[in-house]
N, C-alpha and C positions, 0 to 999 in steps of 0.2 A: 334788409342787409344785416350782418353778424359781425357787430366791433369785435376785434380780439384786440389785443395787449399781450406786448413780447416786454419782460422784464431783464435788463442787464447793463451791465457795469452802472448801478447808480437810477439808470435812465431808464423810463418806460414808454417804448412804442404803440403807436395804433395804428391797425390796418383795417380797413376795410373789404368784406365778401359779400359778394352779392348771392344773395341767396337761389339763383335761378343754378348755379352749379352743378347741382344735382349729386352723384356720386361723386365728384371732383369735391364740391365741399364739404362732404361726407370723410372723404381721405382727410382734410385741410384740418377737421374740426379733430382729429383722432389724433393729429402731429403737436396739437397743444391741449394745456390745459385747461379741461371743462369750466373750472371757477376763474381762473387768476388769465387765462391766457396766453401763457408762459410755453415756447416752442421749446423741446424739446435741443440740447445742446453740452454735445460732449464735452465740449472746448472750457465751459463753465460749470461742467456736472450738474447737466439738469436731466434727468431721467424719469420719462413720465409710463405711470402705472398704468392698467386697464382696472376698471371697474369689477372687481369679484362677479358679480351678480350677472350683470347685463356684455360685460364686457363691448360695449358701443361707446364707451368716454372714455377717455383717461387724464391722470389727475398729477400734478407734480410731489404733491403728500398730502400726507395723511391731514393736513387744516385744512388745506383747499377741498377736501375731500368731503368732508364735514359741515363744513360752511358751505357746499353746493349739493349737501344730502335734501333740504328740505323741496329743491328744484327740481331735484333728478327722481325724487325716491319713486313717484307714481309712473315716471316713463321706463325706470329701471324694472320697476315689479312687472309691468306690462311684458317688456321686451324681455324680460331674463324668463317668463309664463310659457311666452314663444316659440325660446329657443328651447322650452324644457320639449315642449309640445311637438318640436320638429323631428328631435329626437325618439320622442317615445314613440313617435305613430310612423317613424319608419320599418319596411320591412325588411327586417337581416337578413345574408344572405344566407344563413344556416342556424340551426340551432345551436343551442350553447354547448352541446356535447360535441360538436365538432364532428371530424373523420374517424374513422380505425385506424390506429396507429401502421397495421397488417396492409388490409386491403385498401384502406385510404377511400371505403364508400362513408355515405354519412352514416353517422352510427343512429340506430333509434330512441326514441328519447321512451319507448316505453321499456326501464329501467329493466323488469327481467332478460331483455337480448343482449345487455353487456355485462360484461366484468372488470372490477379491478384488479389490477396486479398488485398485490403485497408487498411484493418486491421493488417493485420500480412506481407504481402507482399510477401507471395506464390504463387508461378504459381500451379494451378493446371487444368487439364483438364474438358473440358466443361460437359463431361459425367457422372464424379463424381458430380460435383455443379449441374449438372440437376437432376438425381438421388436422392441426399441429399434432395434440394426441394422439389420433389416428396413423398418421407419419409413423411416430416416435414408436410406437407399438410393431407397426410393420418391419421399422428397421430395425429393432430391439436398441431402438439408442436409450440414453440417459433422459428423463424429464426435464425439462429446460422450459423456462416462460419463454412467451413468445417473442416478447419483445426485447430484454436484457439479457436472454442468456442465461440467466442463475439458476441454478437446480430447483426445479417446482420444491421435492417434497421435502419443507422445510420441517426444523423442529419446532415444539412454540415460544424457546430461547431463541432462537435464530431471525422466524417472522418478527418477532416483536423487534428485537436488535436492527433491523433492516425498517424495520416499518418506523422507529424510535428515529432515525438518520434522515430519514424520508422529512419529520416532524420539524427538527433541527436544522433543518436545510428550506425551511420554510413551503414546504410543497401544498400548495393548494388543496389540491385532492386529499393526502395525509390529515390535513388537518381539518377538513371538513367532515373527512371517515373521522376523528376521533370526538369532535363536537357533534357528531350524528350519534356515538356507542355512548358517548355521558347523555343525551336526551333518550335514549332508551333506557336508561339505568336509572331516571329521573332526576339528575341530576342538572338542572335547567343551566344555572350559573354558570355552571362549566362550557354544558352543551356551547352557551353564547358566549363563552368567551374563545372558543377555537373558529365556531362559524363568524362570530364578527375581525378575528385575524384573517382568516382566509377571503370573505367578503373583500375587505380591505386591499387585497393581491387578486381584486377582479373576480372571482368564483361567485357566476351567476346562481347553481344549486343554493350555496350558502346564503347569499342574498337573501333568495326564496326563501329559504328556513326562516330566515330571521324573520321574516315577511310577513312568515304565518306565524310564529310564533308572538311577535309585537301585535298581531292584529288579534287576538287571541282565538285562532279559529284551530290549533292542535294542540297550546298548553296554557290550561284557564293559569296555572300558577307563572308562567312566564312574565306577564304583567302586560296590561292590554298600553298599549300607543300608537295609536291610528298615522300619525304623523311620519313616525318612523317606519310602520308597516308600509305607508303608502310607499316612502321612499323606496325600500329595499326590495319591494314587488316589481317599482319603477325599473330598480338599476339594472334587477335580471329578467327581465323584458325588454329593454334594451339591446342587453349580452345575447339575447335570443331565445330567451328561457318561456316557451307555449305556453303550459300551467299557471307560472306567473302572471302572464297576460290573460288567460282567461278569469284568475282570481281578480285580476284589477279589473277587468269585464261585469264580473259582477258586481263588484263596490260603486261600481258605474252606474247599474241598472237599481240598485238599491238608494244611490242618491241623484234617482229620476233622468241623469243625463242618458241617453239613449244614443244621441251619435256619438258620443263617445263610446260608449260601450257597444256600438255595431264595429267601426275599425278596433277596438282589441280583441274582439272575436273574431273580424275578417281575417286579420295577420296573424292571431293564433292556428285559424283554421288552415290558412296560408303551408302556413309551417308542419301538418302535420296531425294535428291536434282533434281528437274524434269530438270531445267536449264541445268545444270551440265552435265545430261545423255542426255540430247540433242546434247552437244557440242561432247560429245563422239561418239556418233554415225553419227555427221558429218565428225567427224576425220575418223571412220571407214570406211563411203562409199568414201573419198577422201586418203584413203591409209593412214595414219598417227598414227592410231589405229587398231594392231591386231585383230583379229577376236579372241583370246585367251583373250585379254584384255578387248575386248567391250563384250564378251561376262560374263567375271568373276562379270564386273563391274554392267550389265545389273542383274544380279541374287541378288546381295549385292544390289543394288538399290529398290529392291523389295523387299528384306526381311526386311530393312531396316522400309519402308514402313508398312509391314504387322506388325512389331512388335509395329508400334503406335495404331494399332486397338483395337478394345475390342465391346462388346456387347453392353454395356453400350453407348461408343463412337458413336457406330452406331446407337442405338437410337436418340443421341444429331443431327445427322447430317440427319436423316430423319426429323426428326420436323423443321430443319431451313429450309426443301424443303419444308412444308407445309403439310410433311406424304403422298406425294400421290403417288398410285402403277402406274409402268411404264407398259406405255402399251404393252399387248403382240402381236406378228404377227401372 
């Protein structure tokens, strides 16, 4: 059984729970405080916290909190492990690039098939803005993005002006394009300081960045912290971010865990990812991957795939081949 203690006006109750409750005592233990006892009581302003970490206790303050850290610290590091773990090894339902703003397919996450808008700062697919062009040419209308309406051919007072408003207005994307142009220009410190604002507002790409660049695998001057790399690989592989999870795939396989690093290459491959289903089926022919697994995963890699397609799409991608028919045997 689980004595608690309810504290108030002066006087201290005890109750007894039998511990056969199950989920009911589970509820019981979470309406009071984990050290002292103390239920939870508007009437006398007793308002009890959840544990940061584990969120499975909660504490009336911060001494109770303290004083039942040295009890909880190893059930909390376990259980908060857990919940990282449920997280990460789920699979999203889409990558992190989400739809076309246009067509509303998934957009592909190999980065040459979309585009930003300047203006409004949408990704959308190459197939729609070629498309739209095309339109606009037939009707002799005015150039217009696709999605905002604003006259494409801006000056480069005008884009910057629009893209600057973009920045100001805290826009994700803005502000990962401009932490992307200062790490081409080698300017690291800057780069991270737009991608870890953007990070911060959710932006799985910027994660990534930071990911690789904490980990020092794109800028030896970045400054290597594995700690933080790990994390921010974590957050956008989470978001749905492929690459990411394949890079945490391998930090996987490098620090000998191998089931782990077969599920971030299953659910990378899942999603889309050629990398990914590579590694999988190296694990298959060296035993390490099911023939049920590599085969599930082989199917979801391809549909994955096919649902970036479109008509449209395939127009955009014969024109950058120069439209010319393959020869037949």
């Amino acid at each position: 059984c689980v004595l608690l203690m309810q504290r108030g006006h002066g006087a201290v109750q005890c109750y007894s729970m039998s511990c056969a409750g199950g989920e009911e005592a589970a509820d019981m233990m979470m309406c009071r405080c984990a050290s002292c006892g103390v239920a939870e009581d508007g009437n006398i302003n007793i308002k009890l916290k959840k544990c940061n970490a584990c969120h499975s206790v909660r504490y009336c303050s911060v001494e109770c909190q303290k004083e039942h850290r040295p009890q909880h610290k190893a059930e909390c590091k376990k259980r908060a492990a857990d919940m990282r773990d449920e997280s990460l090894f789920k699979q999203p339902e889409s990558s992190h690039l989400g739809d076309c703003q246009i067509c509303c397919l998934p957009l592909s996450i190999d980065h040459k098939k979309t585009s930003l808008s300047a203006c409004c700062t949408k990704m959308i697919c190459n197939g729609c803005l070629m498309f739209n062009l095309i339109r606009e040419r037939k009707e002799k209308l005015e150039p217009k993005c696709v999605f905002c309406r604003k006259k494409s051919f801006l000056t480069g007072k005008e884009s910057e002006l629009l893209f600057n408003k973009r920045i100001e207005a805290n826009d994700p994307n803005a502000l990962r394009k401009m932490g992307t142009i200062y790490g081409a220009q080698g300017n690291f410190a800057k780069s991270m300081e737009f991608l870890t604002k953007a990070a911060k507002l959710g932006d799985a790409e910027s994660h990534y960045q930071l990911g690789m660049m904490y980990g020092n695998r794109l800028h030896l001057s970045a400054g290597k912290d594995m700690k933080k790399a790990r994390y921010h690989l974590e957050e956008a592989a989470i978001a749905g971010h492929p690459e990411a999870r394949l890079q945490l795939g391998i930090v996987e396989v490098e620090n000998k865990r191998m089931d782990r690093a077969v599920k971030h290459f299953i659910i990378a491959a899942s999603s889309g990812e050629t990398e990914s289903m590579k590694m999988v089926k190296k694990g298959y022919e060296s035993g390490g991957v099911s023939k049920e697994e590599f085969a599930t995963a082989l199917r979801a890699h391809q549909a994955a795939i096919e649902a970036t397609k479109s008509p449209q799409r395939d127009e955009w991608e014969k024109s950058q081949q120069g439209n010319v028919p393959s020869k037949r045997k």
